[in-house]
N, C-alpha and C positions, 0 to 999 in steps of 0.2 A: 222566619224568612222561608219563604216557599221556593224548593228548589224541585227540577220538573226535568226533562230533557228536551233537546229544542231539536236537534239537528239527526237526521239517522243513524251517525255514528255514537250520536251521544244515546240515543234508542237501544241500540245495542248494547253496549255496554252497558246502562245503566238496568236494563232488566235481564241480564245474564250476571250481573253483581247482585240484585236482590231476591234472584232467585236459588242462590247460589246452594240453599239446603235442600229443595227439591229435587234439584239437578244431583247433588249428593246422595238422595232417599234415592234414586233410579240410577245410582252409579255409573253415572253419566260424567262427571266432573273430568274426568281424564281424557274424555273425547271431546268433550266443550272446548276446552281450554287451547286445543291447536286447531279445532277449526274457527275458533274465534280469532286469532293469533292473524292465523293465514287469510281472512277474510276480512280485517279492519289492514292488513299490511296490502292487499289489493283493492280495496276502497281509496287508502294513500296511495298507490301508484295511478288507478286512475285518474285521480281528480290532481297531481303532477301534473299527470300527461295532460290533460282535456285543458287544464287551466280554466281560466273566466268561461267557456263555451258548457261546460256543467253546470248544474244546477246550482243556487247560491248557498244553500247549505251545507255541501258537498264540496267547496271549493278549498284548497287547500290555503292554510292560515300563512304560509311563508315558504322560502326553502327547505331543502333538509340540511338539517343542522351538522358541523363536522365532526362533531362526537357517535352522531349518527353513521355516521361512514366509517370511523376509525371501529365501530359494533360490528359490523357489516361485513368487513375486510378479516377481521381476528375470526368471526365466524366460519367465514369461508377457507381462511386457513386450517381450520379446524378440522373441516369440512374431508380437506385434504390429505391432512394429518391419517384422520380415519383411516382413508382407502389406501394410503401407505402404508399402514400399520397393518391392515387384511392382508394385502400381496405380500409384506413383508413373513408374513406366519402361516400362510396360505390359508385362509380360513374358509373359500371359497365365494362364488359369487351368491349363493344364496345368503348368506350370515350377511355377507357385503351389503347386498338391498336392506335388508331386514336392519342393519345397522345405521342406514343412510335416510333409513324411514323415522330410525330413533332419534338421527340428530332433525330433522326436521320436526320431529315432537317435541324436540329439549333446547340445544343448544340454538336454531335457527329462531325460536319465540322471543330470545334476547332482542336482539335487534328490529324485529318486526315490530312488536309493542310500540319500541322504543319510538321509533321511527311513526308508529300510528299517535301516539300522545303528542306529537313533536309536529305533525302535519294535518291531523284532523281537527276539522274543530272540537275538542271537547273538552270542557269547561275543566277547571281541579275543585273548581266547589262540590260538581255532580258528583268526583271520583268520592270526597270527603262525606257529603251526606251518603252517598250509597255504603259506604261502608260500616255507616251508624247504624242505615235499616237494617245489615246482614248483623250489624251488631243484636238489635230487638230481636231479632228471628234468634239468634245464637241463648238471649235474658229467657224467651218466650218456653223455647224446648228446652230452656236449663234443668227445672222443676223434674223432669223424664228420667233427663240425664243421669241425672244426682240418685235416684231411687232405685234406678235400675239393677246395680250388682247387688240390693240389698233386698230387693225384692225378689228375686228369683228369674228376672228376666234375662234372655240369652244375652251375651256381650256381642254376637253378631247373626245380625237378622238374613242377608244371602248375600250372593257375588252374583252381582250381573252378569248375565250374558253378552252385556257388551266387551267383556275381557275377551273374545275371539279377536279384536279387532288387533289384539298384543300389546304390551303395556310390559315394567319392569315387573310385574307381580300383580298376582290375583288382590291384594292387598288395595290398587290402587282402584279396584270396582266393586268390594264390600263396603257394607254396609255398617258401622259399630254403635252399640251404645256404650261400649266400654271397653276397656282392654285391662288384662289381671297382671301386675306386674309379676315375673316369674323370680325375681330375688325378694321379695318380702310379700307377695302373695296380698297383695291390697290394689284395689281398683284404681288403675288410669285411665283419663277422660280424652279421646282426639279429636273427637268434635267432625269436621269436614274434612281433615289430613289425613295422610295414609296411618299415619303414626304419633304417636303424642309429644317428642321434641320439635316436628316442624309442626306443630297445631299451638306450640307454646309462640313460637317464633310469627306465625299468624295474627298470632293475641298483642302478640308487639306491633305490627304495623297496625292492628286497627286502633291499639292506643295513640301512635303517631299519626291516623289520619283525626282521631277525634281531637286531638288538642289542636287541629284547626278549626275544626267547627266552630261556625257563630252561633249558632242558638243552642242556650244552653242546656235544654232537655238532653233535643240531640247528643250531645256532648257528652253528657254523664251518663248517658245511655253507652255510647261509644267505651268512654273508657270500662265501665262498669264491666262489659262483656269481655274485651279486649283481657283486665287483667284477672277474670274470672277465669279465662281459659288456660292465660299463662298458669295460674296455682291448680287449676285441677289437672294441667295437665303432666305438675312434676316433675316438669324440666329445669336444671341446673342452667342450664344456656338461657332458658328463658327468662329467669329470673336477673340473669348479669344485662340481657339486651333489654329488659324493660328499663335499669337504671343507664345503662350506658349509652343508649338510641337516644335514650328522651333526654337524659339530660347534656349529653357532649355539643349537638347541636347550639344550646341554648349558653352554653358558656362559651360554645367560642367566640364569639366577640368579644370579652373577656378579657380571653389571653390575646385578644389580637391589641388589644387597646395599652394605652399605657399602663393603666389600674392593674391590667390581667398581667404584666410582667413585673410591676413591682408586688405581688402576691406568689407571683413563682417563682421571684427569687427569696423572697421570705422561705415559702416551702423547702426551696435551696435549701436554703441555708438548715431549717428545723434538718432537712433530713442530715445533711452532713453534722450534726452533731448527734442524731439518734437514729442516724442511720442501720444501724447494728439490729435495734430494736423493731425500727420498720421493715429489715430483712424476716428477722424471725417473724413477726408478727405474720406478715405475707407468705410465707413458707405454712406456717401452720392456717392460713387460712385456704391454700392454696391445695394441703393435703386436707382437710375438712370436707372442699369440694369436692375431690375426689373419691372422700372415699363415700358418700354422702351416696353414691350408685357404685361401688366397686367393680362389680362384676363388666357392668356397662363399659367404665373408664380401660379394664383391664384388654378387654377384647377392640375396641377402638384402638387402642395404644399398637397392639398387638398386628391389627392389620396395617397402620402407618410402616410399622417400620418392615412389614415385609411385603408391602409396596414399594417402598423407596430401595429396599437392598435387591429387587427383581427388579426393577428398573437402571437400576446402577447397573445389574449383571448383565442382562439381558437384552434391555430396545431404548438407548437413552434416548435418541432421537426423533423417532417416532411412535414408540409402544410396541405395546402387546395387540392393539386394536380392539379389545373389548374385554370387558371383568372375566375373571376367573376362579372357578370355584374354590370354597375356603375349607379348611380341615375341620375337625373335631376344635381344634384350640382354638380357633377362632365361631366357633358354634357355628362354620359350614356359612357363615357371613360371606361374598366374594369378594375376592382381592379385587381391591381397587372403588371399594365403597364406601360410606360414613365418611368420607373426606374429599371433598372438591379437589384440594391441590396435591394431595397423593395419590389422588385416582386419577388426577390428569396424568402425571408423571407414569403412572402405572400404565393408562389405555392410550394415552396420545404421545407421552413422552416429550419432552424439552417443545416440541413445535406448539402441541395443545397448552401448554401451559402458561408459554409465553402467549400464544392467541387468547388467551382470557385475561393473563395478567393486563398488559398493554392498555386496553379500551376499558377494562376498568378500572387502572390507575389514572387515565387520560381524564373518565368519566368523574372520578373521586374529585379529582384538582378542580375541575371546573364549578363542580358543587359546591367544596369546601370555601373557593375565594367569595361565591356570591352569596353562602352563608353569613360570611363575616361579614358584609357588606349590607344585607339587609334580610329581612324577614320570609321572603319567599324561600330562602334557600333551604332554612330550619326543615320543613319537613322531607325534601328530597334525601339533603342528606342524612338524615336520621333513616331513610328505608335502605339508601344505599351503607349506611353502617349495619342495620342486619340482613340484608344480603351477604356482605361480607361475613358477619357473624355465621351465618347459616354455612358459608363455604366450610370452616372448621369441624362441622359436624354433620354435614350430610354432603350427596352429588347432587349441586344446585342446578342444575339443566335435566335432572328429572321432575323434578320440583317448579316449574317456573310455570303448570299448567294451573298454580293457584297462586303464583308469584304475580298474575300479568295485573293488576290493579296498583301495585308499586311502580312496576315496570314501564305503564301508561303514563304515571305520573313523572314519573323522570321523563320520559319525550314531552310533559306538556312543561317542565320546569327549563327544558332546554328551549324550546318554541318561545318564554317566556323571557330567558334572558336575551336569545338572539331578536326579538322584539323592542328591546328595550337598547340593546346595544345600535341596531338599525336607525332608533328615532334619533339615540346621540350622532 
Protein backbone atom coordinates (compact mmCIF):
# COMPACT_ATOMS: atom_id res chain seq x y z
CA UNK A 1 0.00 0.00 0.00
CA UNK A 2 1.35 3.12 -1.19
CA UNK A 3 1.39 5.67 1.50
CA UNK A 4 2.41 9.46 0.19
CA UNK A 5 1.27 12.79 1.96
CA UNK A 6 -1.54 14.68 0.61
CA UNK A 7 -2.12 17.74 2.56
CA UNK A 8 0.76 20.48 3.80
CA UNK A 9 0.74 19.50 7.18
CA UNK A 10 1.12 16.04 6.29
CA UNK A 11 4.35 17.45 3.95
CA UNK A 12 5.63 18.60 6.85
CA UNK A 13 5.76 16.20 9.00
CA UNK A 14 6.12 13.49 6.88
CA UNK A 15 9.55 14.72 5.53
CA UNK A 16 10.96 16.12 8.80
CA UNK A 17 10.12 12.41 10.16
CA UNK A 18 12.16 10.76 7.31
CA UNK A 19 14.71 12.96 7.32
CA UNK A 20 15.24 12.66 10.62
CA UNK A 21 19.14 11.34 10.39
CA UNK A 22 20.22 14.13 8.20
CA UNK A 23 18.82 16.53 10.33
CA UNK A 24 20.80 14.56 13.14
CA UNK A 25 24.35 14.45 10.95
CA UNK A 26 23.88 18.58 10.87
CA UNK A 27 22.86 18.72 14.59
CA UNK A 28 19.96 20.23 13.78
CA UNK A 29 17.44 17.96 15.73
CA UNK A 30 17.05 20.12 18.64
CA UNK A 31 16.20 23.23 16.74
CA UNK A 32 13.91 21.23 14.26
CA UNK A 33 11.78 19.77 16.86
CA UNK A 34 10.33 23.40 18.48
CA UNK A 35 10.18 25.11 15.43
CA UNK A 36 8.25 22.33 13.89
CA UNK A 37 6.14 22.11 17.25
CA UNK A 38 5.38 25.86 17.00
CA UNK A 39 4.72 25.95 13.29
CA UNK A 40 2.02 22.95 12.81
CA UNK A 41 0.51 24.50 16.39
CA UNK A 42 -0.05 27.80 14.20
CA UNK A 43 -1.02 26.09 11.10
CA UNK A 44 -4.03 24.62 13.79
CA UNK A 45 -4.74 27.98 14.97
CA UNK A 46 -5.18 29.27 11.76
CA UNK A 47 -7.05 27.17 9.91
CA UNK A 48 -9.45 27.32 13.61
CA UNK A 49 -9.77 30.77 12.88
CA UNK A 50 -10.29 31.00 8.90
CA UNK A 51 -12.60 27.85 9.20
CA UNK A 52 -14.07 26.67 5.60
CA UNK A 53 -12.65 30.29 3.95
CA UNK A 54 -8.90 28.48 3.87
CA UNK A 55 -7.94 26.31 1.62
CA UNK A 56 -9.52 22.70 1.74
CA UNK A 57 -6.53 20.98 2.71
CA UNK A 58 -5.68 23.15 5.54
CA UNK A 59 -9.14 23.21 7.02
CA UNK A 60 -9.33 21.90 10.18
CA UNK A 61 -10.71 18.27 10.70
CA UNK A 62 -13.16 19.22 14.06
CA UNK A 63 -12.85 21.10 17.31
CA UNK A 64 -10.29 20.99 19.82
CA UNK A 65 -10.59 18.19 21.74
CA UNK A 66 -11.01 18.64 25.76
CA UNK A 67 -8.06 16.70 26.77
CA UNK A 68 -6.66 19.22 24.51
CA UNK A 69 -7.38 22.01 26.75
CA UNK A 70 -7.08 20.35 29.97
CA UNK A 71 -2.72 20.02 28.13
CA UNK A 72 -2.97 23.53 27.62
CA UNK A 73 -4.23 24.93 30.94
CA UNK A 74 -1.57 22.42 33.20
CA UNK A 75 0.96 23.88 30.75
CA UNK A 76 0.33 27.24 31.33
CA UNK A 77 0.30 26.61 34.98
CA UNK A 78 3.47 25.44 34.74
CA UNK A 79 4.38 28.26 32.84
CA UNK A 80 3.55 30.12 36.06
CA UNK A 81 4.95 28.00 38.39
CA UNK A 82 8.36 28.97 36.72
CA UNK A 83 8.27 32.70 37.18
CA UNK A 84 7.15 32.07 40.78
CA UNK A 85 9.87 30.02 41.49
CA UNK A 86 12.53 32.70 39.85
CA UNK A 87 11.03 35.69 42.00
CA UNK A 88 10.82 33.36 44.72
CA UNK A 89 14.94 32.66 44.72
CA UNK A 90 15.69 35.81 42.92
CA UNK A 91 17.47 34.38 40.08
CA UNK A 92 17.00 37.39 38.06
CA UNK A 93 15.27 38.57 34.84
CA UNK A 94 17.92 37.25 32.60
CA UNK A 95 17.83 33.37 33.87
CA UNK A 96 13.96 34.34 33.88
CA UNK A 97 13.82 34.80 29.80
CA UNK A 98 16.33 32.26 29.23
CA UNK A 99 14.16 29.79 31.38
CA UNK A 100 10.77 30.81 29.65
CA UNK A 101 12.43 30.25 26.37
CA UNK A 102 13.18 26.50 27.79
CA UNK A 103 9.71 25.86 28.59
CA UNK A 104 8.57 27.02 25.21
CA UNK A 105 11.41 24.35 23.84
CA UNK A 106 10.07 21.59 26.35
CA UNK A 107 7.18 21.66 28.34
CA UNK A 108 4.85 24.17 25.81
CA UNK A 109 5.49 21.22 22.62
CA UNK A 110 3.24 18.94 24.85
CA UNK A 111 0.30 20.50 24.03
CA UNK A 112 0.90 22.06 20.65
CA UNK A 113 1.68 18.61 18.91
CA UNK A 114 -1.05 17.59 20.73
CA UNK A 115 -3.39 19.94 19.67
CA UNK A 116 -1.71 19.77 15.74
CA UNK A 117 -2.57 15.64 15.53
CA UNK A 118 -6.01 16.54 16.98
CA UNK A 119 -6.81 19.39 14.31
CA UNK A 120 -4.82 18.98 11.21
CA UNK A 121 -5.33 16.83 8.83
CA UNK A 122 -2.93 14.10 9.20
CA UNK A 123 -3.38 10.78 8.62
CA UNK A 124 -1.90 8.00 11.57
CA UNK A 125 -1.17 5.62 8.66
CA UNK A 126 1.54 8.63 7.29
CA UNK A 127 2.73 8.93 11.13
CA UNK A 128 3.09 4.82 10.99
CA UNK A 129 4.76 4.29 7.54
CA UNK A 130 7.13 7.31 8.40
CA UNK A 131 8.41 5.74 11.05
CA UNK A 132 9.27 2.43 9.36
CA UNK A 133 11.25 4.74 6.58
CA UNK A 134 13.37 6.35 9.78
CA UNK A 135 13.21 2.67 10.67
CA UNK A 136 15.37 1.61 6.98
CA UNK A 137 17.49 4.80 7.30
CA UNK A 138 18.23 3.52 11.37
CA UNK A 139 18.90 -1.03 9.32
CA UNK A 140 20.82 1.12 6.40
CA UNK A 141 23.62 3.03 8.84
CA UNK A 142 23.43 0.05 11.30
CA UNK A 143 26.36 -1.82 9.40
CA UNK A 144 28.57 1.91 10.46
CA UNK A 145 27.36 1.78 13.48
CA UNK A 146 28.21 -1.70 14.71
CA UNK A 147 31.96 -1.26 13.39
CA UNK A 148 32.79 1.84 14.53
CA UNK A 149 34.25 1.48 18.18
CA UNK A 150 36.15 -1.54 16.73
CA UNK A 151 37.45 -0.01 13.98
CA UNK A 152 39.19 2.85 15.38
CA UNK A 153 36.81 5.32 14.50
CA UNK A 154 35.93 8.40 16.90
CA UNK A 155 32.69 7.93 19.12
CA UNK A 156 32.07 11.60 18.14
CA UNK A 157 32.33 13.21 14.94
CA UNK A 158 31.66 17.41 16.16
CA UNK A 159 28.93 19.79 18.07
CA UNK A 160 27.31 21.99 15.79
CA UNK A 161 27.29 25.22 15.92
CA UNK A 162 24.04 25.44 16.17
CA UNK A 163 24.41 24.96 20.14
CA UNK A 164 24.74 28.88 20.32
CA UNK A 165 21.12 28.89 19.92
CA UNK A 166 21.05 27.16 23.98
CA UNK A 167 19.94 23.91 24.57
CA UNK A 168 20.39 21.71 28.10
CA UNK A 169 23.83 20.50 26.76
CA UNK A 170 26.25 20.56 23.94
CA UNK A 171 25.24 16.73 23.96
CA UNK A 172 21.91 17.52 22.45
CA UNK A 173 24.00 19.08 18.94
CA UNK A 174 26.81 16.33 18.61
CA UNK A 175 27.03 14.20 16.61
CA UNK A 176 27.91 9.99 17.90
CA UNK A 177 28.67 6.83 16.47
CA UNK A 178 29.05 5.65 19.68
CA UNK A 179 29.31 6.18 23.26
CA UNK A 180 31.98 3.99 25.83
CA UNK A 181 30.27 2.99 28.75
CA UNK A 182 32.38 4.23 31.62
CA UNK A 183 31.50 1.27 34.17
CA UNK A 184 32.47 -1.65 32.01
CA UNK A 185 34.38 0.11 29.42
CA UNK A 186 32.21 -1.53 26.21
CA UNK A 187 30.56 0.30 23.56
CA UNK A 188 26.96 1.91 23.62
CA UNK A 189 24.92 2.77 20.58
CA UNK A 190 22.34 6.10 20.66
CA UNK A 191 21.65 6.31 17.40
CA UNK A 192 19.68 9.97 16.98
CA UNK A 193 19.18 10.71 21.00
CA UNK A 194 21.33 12.61 23.10
CA UNK A 195 21.96 9.45 25.05
CA UNK A 196 21.43 5.78 24.80
CA UNK A 197 18.41 5.13 27.58
CA UNK A 198 16.19 7.61 25.78
CA UNK A 199 17.40 6.05 22.14
CA UNK A 200 16.29 2.58 23.79
CA UNK A 201 12.96 4.13 24.72
CA UNK A 202 12.72 5.57 20.78
CA UNK A 203 13.42 1.98 19.65
CA UNK A 204 10.01 1.23 21.61
CA UNK A 205 7.82 3.51 20.07
CA UNK A 206 9.05 2.65 16.68
CA UNK A 207 8.28 -1.01 17.66
CA UNK A 208 4.60 0.38 18.51
CA UNK A 209 4.22 2.25 15.45
CA UNK A 210 5.35 -0.79 13.29
CA UNK A 211 2.93 -3.41 14.84
CA UNK A 212 0.41 -1.14 13.09
CA UNK A 213 1.80 -1.21 9.82
CA UNK A 214 -0.18 -3.04 7.10
CA UNK A 215 2.44 -4.04 4.71
CA UNK A 216 4.44 -6.32 5.89
CA UNK A 217 8.00 -5.54 4.61
CA UNK A 218 7.27 -2.27 6.10
CA UNK A 219 6.68 -3.83 9.27
CA UNK A 220 9.51 -5.99 9.85
CA UNK A 221 11.53 -3.49 8.81
CA UNK A 222 9.92 -1.42 11.49
CA UNK A 223 10.21 -3.70 14.14
CA UNK A 224 13.56 -5.01 13.20
CA UNK A 225 15.30 -1.41 13.69
CA UNK A 226 13.08 -0.45 16.68
CA UNK A 227 14.25 -3.45 18.61
CA UNK A 228 17.94 -3.41 17.24
CA UNK A 229 18.19 -0.21 19.02
CA UNK A 230 16.56 -1.04 22.19
CA UNK A 231 19.75 -3.99 22.60
CA UNK A 232 22.39 -1.93 21.21
CA UNK A 233 21.57 0.53 23.20
CA UNK A 234 21.67 -1.37 26.78
CA UNK A 235 19.13 0.02 28.40
CA UNK A 236 17.43 -1.73 31.36
CA UNK A 237 14.32 0.55 30.82
CA UNK A 238 14.20 -0.26 27.48
CA UNK A 239 14.18 -3.59 27.63
CA UNK A 240 10.94 -3.68 30.52
CA UNK A 241 8.94 -0.92 27.87
CA UNK A 242 9.50 -3.07 24.89
CA UNK A 243 7.50 -6.02 26.79
CA UNK A 244 5.37 -3.83 28.91
CA UNK A 245 4.25 -1.03 26.02
CA UNK A 246 3.64 -3.68 23.58
CA UNK A 247 2.12 -6.04 25.39
CA UNK A 248 -0.28 -4.27 28.17
CA UNK A 249 -2.18 -2.60 25.45
CA UNK A 250 -3.01 -5.74 23.81
CA UNK A 251 -4.25 -7.62 27.05
CA UNK A 252 -6.26 -5.14 28.09
CA UNK A 253 -9.28 -6.26 26.87
CA UNK A 254 -8.62 -9.21 28.46
CA UNK A 255 -8.82 -8.06 31.84
CA UNK A 256 -11.71 -6.09 30.93
CA UNK A 257 -13.72 -8.89 29.69
CA UNK A 258 -15.18 -11.77 31.73
CA UNK A 259 -12.25 -14.35 30.67
CA UNK A 260 -9.62 -11.49 31.83
CA UNK A 261 -11.12 -11.56 35.47
CA UNK A 262 -11.66 -15.17 35.84
CA UNK A 263 -7.72 -15.56 35.03
CA UNK A 264 -7.08 -12.85 37.53
CA UNK A 265 -8.56 -14.24 39.95
CA UNK A 266 -7.03 -17.73 39.38
CA UNK A 267 -3.52 -15.54 39.43
CA UNK A 268 -5.38 -14.49 42.87
CA UNK A 269 -5.59 -17.11 44.00
CA UNK A 270 -1.88 -19.01 42.65
CA UNK A 271 -0.31 -15.95 44.40
CA UNK A 272 -2.03 -16.24 47.80
CA UNK A 273 -0.87 -19.55 48.12
CA UNK A 274 2.85 -18.93 46.76
CA UNK A 275 2.77 -15.66 47.49
CA UNK A 276 6.00 -15.87 49.70
CA UNK A 277 7.71 -17.25 46.64
CA UNK A 278 6.59 -14.63 44.19
CA UNK A 279 7.93 -12.04 46.78
CA UNK A 280 11.30 -13.46 46.62
CA UNK A 281 11.42 -14.33 43.33
CA UNK A 282 10.51 -10.39 42.34
CA UNK A 283 12.92 -9.08 45.09
CA UNK A 284 15.70 -11.06 43.57
CA UNK A 285 14.79 -10.16 40.13
CA UNK A 286 14.31 -6.76 41.02
CA UNK A 287 18.02 -6.49 42.60
CA UNK A 288 19.40 -8.31 39.33
CA UNK A 289 18.09 -5.12 37.59
CA UNK A 290 19.79 -3.20 39.54
CA UNK A 291 22.67 -4.10 39.83
CA UNK A 292 22.89 -5.09 36.17
CA UNK A 293 24.13 -0.92 35.89
CA UNK A 294 25.01 -0.33 39.64
CA UNK A 295 26.81 2.63 39.36
CA UNK A 296 23.91 4.16 37.02
CA UNK A 297 21.07 2.84 39.65
CA UNK A 298 23.21 4.18 42.52
CA UNK A 299 23.58 7.85 41.46
CA UNK A 300 19.90 8.10 40.09
CA UNK A 301 18.74 6.92 43.52
CA UNK A 302 20.98 9.36 44.98
CA UNK A 303 19.71 12.50 43.16
CA UNK A 304 15.71 11.41 43.97
CA UNK A 305 16.07 11.43 47.17
CA UNK A 306 17.95 14.84 47.46
CA UNK A 307 15.47 16.27 45.38
CA UNK A 308 12.51 15.38 47.23
CA UNK A 309 14.38 16.08 50.85
CA UNK A 310 15.39 19.93 49.15
CA UNK A 311 11.94 20.30 48.17
CA UNK A 312 10.38 19.21 51.39
CA UNK A 313 13.02 21.71 53.06
CA UNK A 314 13.13 24.47 50.89
CA UNK A 315 10.20 25.49 48.06
CA UNK A 316 7.25 22.89 48.35
CA UNK A 317 5.08 24.92 46.44
CA UNK A 318 6.68 26.33 43.84
CA UNK A 319 10.47 25.17 43.58
CA UNK A 320 13.67 26.17 43.31
CA UNK A 321 12.85 27.41 39.62
CA UNK A 322 15.51 25.70 37.88
CA UNK A 323 18.15 22.57 38.33
CA UNK A 324 20.95 22.90 40.51
CA UNK A 325 24.34 21.73 40.36
CA UNK A 326 25.26 18.23 41.65
CA UNK A 327 28.39 17.16 43.97
CA UNK A 328 30.99 14.78 43.36
CA UNK A 329 28.49 11.95 44.78
CA UNK A 330 26.24 12.36 42.45
CA UNK A 331 29.05 12.75 39.49
CA UNK A 332 28.20 16.66 39.45
CA UNK A 333 24.60 15.31 37.64
CA UNK A 334 21.97 18.47 38.61
CA UNK A 335 19.63 18.30 41.15
CA UNK A 336 16.51 17.81 39.79
CA UNK A 337 17.29 15.60 36.63
CA UNK A 338 17.07 11.80 35.41
CA UNK A 339 13.56 12.13 36.96
CA UNK A 340 10.45 13.79 35.57
CA UNK A 341 8.48 13.76 38.84
CA UNK A 342 11.31 14.68 41.35
CA UNK A 343 12.53 17.28 39.16
CA UNK A 344 9.29 18.70 39.04
CA UNK A 345 8.97 18.74 42.82
CA UNK A 346 12.63 19.90 42.92
CA UNK A 347 12.30 23.04 39.98
CA UNK A 348 8.44 23.64 40.01
CA UNK A 349 7.39 22.13 43.38
CA UNK A 350 3.65 20.82 44.23
CA UNK A 351 2.20 23.47 41.32
CA UNK A 352 4.44 21.75 38.48
CA UNK A 353 3.75 18.56 39.45
CA UNK A 354 0.25 18.54 39.84
CA UNK A 355 0.29 20.61 36.23
CA UNK A 356 1.73 17.45 34.64
CA UNK A 357 0.24 14.99 36.77
CA UNK A 358 -3.70 16.14 35.98
CA UNK A 359 -3.69 16.27 31.97
CA UNK A 360 -1.84 13.25 31.99
CA UNK A 361 -3.88 11.25 34.19
CA UNK A 362 -7.05 12.94 32.25
CA UNK A 363 -5.09 11.90 29.10
CA UNK A 364 -4.34 8.06 30.36
CA UNK A 365 -8.22 7.41 31.22
CA UNK A 366 -9.52 8.55 27.98
CA UNK A 367 -7.04 6.16 26.19
CA UNK A 368 -7.16 3.46 28.41
CA UNK A 369 -11.35 3.22 28.14
CA UNK A 370 -11.16 3.30 24.10
CA UNK A 371 -8.39 0.66 24.20
CA UNK A 372 -10.67 -1.63 25.66
CA UNK A 373 -13.18 -0.90 23.53
CA UNK A 374 -11.50 -1.37 20.28
CA UNK A 375 -8.41 -1.31 18.27
CA UNK A 376 -7.44 2.11 17.64
CA UNK A 377 -6.67 2.79 21.17
CA UNK A 378 -3.66 -0.21 21.22
CA UNK A 379 -1.26 2.02 19.84
CA UNK A 380 -1.95 5.52 21.47
CA UNK A 381 -1.83 3.87 24.61
CA UNK A 382 1.10 1.80 24.33
CA UNK A 383 3.16 5.54 23.49
CA UNK A 384 1.47 7.20 26.33
CA UNK A 385 2.75 4.12 28.53
CA UNK A 386 6.35 4.89 27.54
CA UNK A 387 6.08 8.26 27.87
CA UNK A 388 5.18 7.49 31.24
CA UNK A 389 7.91 5.10 31.48
CA UNK A 390 10.39 7.67 30.27
CA UNK A 391 9.17 10.14 33.23
CA UNK A 392 11.01 7.65 35.73
CA UNK A 393 14.23 7.98 34.09
CA UNK A 394 14.70 11.05 32.51
CA UNK A 395 13.05 15.12 32.34
CA UNK A 396 10.57 14.30 29.69
CA UNK A 397 9.98 18.20 28.45
CA UNK A 398 13.53 18.22 27.34
CA UNK A 399 13.19 15.23 25.49
CA UNK A 400 9.75 15.82 23.71
CA UNK A 401 11.91 17.52 20.66
CA UNK A 402 12.13 13.78 19.29
CA UNK A 403 9.03 12.77 21.35
CA UNK A 404 6.62 14.92 18.75
CA UNK A 405 5.73 11.85 16.46
CA UNK A 406 4.07 10.03 19.65
CA UNK A 407 2.79 13.12 20.53
CA UNK A 408 1.04 13.90 16.96
CA UNK A 409 -0.34 10.72 17.22
CA UNK A 410 -2.17 11.16 20.38
CA UNK A 411 -3.85 14.45 18.96
CA UNK A 412 -4.77 12.36 15.92
CA UNK A 413 -6.25 9.34 18.30
CA UNK A 414 -8.21 11.99 20.26
CA UNK A 415 -9.55 13.88 16.82
CA UNK A 416 -10.51 10.19 16.11
CA UNK A 417 -12.38 9.22 18.98
CA UNK A 418 -14.11 12.79 19.31
CA UNK A 419 -15.19 11.69 15.52
CA UNK A 420 -16.69 8.87 16.22
CA UNK A 421 -18.38 9.85 19.49
CA UNK A 422 -19.77 13.18 17.13
CA UNK A 423 -21.40 10.64 14.49
CA UNK A 424 -23.03 8.68 17.66
Amino acid sequence: MQVSPQTPAEKIVWYTLIWTWPLYGLGALYVVGPVLGWTLAAMAGLSLYLGPVIRSDMQATGPVPAVVWVWSAGMLVMLVSLWAGHADWNLGTTKTIKSSIGWAKGWALIPLFILAGAVLPIRRELLVRGQCVLGLWTLCLLPLLAVAPYVGLPHLLFTSPLKAVGGPGPEYFSVYLYTIDPASGTPRWQFFAPWSPFAALLGVCLVLFALEEKHPRWKIIGLAAGVLMILMSKSRMGLVGLVFCSMSPRLLPLVARSLGWVLLSSVTTAVAVWGVAFVEFGNRALYSFKSARADSTRVRETLQRIAYERWQSDAMVFGHGTVRPGAHLVEYMPIGSHHTWYGLLFVKGLTGFTAFLVPLSVHFWVVTLDAIKCERGKLPLGLLLTIVLLTFGENVEIQTYLLWPSLLMLGCHLREVKSVNRGN
